[in-house]
Every structure is written in structure tokens, then in C-alpha cells.
C-alpha positions, 0 to 999 in steps of 0.5 A: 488592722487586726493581727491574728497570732497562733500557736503551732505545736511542734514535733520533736524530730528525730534525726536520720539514723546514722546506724541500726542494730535489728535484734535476734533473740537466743531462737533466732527469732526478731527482738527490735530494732534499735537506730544510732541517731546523732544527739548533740555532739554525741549518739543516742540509741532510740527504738524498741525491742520485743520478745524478750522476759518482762523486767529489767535488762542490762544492755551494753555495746559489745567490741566484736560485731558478731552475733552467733547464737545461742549465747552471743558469746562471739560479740566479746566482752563490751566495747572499752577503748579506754580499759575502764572498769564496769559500771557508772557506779564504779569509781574505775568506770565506765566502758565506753559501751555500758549504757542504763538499764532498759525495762521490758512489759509484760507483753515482752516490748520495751522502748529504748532512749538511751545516750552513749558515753563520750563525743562523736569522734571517740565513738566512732573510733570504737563502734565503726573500727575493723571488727564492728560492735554489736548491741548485747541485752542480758537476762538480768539487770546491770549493777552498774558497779561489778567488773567486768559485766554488771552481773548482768547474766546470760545474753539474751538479744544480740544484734550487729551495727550496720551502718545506713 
């Protein structure tokens, strides 16, 4: 008897998105679409953007699900239940919606994976309450250290929650 073993490569697979944020730039033209996938016992964000300055960018989820441009302000400040300080780096933070920075090419494209902070239940408490969130791109990167924004500059993308 003769056995033949062989190997298969396997694809990861990404989960259903649970959430998307489809981006508009400060134009109102598209920038991305960026799916809320589950990861573990949390959430990742995964997707691309477009249209945007080459170089890197802060990101954060903002409290508020509104996206009237030009300058994004109606999205309010980030999403911080637990009233931390800004950043990774600071010994007081970090808002619930502050994530690593994300780098855009030449072309204006970027590609996003990044985890949010905290367990399933507490983020859905924060990103699905009354008033929604919203998916906020700066102009400039994050420090990841000053309150209240990393001196992350002007909003340059914005995009709403919508559950799918």
C-alpha cells in the first residue's frame, strides 16, 4: 500500500465585517473603505484608503458618527469612555479610539490592519452607542504621547460606522 501525503497551503481568512467606515476626503470625494472584522476577543480595522498626501497619518476613532466636512469637526473629539489621556506613550493613556499610525505611497493609497484597544464588550459599548463613532485620518502623524490629539493636525478623511 502506498500513501501519498501532500501539502496544501492555507489562506488566512478574514472574518465578515461586523462594521465599515467608507472614507470622504475633505472634497468630498472617496478615500477607502475600511471593514470592523472580529479578532480574537476583540476587533481589527482591515482595508485601504486612497486619495490622501503620501507619508504618515494619524487615525483614531472619534465619539460622535458625523462626518460634515470640510474639516470633520462634527465627529468630536476620540472615542474615550474611560477619559484617559492621548496616546500609547503616555503613562495616562490611551482613548479607547487611538490606534498606530498608518502610512500612505506616493500614489495617495494605503493599506490598514490595525487592532483596537480593549475586549469586544467594551468596544461595542463605545462604538455602537446612541450618537455612533466615526473613522477620523489627520493630516500629520500621531505622537502618540500629547492630550488631547497627538498633534496629529487638520482631519483630513472622515468616514461613519455602519453596521453590516
Amino acid at each position: 500500500m502506498i500513501v501519498t501525503l501532500s501539502a496544501c497551503a492555507t489562506t488566512p481568512v478574514t472574518p465578515p465585517p461586523v462594521a465599515t467606515f467608507s472614507m470622504i476626503s475633505t472634497t468630498g470625494q472617496p478615500a477607502g473603505s475600511i471593514a470592523l472584522v472580529t479578532s480574537g476577543a476583540g476587533y481589527r480595522l482591515l482595508g485601504n484608503v486612497s486619495g490622501l498626501p503620501a507619508g504618515s497619518h494619524g487615525i483614531h476613532i472619534h465619539a460622535v458618527g458625523r462626518c460634515d466636512g470640510p474639516a470633520f469637526t462634527t465627529a468630536g473629539g476620540h472615542l474615550n469612555p474611560a477619559m484617559h489621556e492621548h496616546g500609547v506613550l503616555n503613562p495616562k493613556g490611551a482613548h479607547m479610539g487611538d490606534l498606530q499610525n498608518i502610512a500612505v505611497i506616493a500614489d495617495g493609497t494605503g493599506q490598514i490592519d490595525l487592532p483596537l484597544q480593549g475586549t469586544r464588550a467594551q468596544l461595542d459599548a463605545g462604538l455602537f452607542d446612541a450618537d455612533g463613532t466615526a473613522l477620523v485620518i489627520h493630516a500629520a502623524a500621531d505622537d502618540y504621547r500629547t492630550d488631547p490629539t497627538g498633534n496629529s493636525g487638520a482631519r483630513i478623511a472622515c468616514g461613519i460606522l455602519v453596521r453590516t
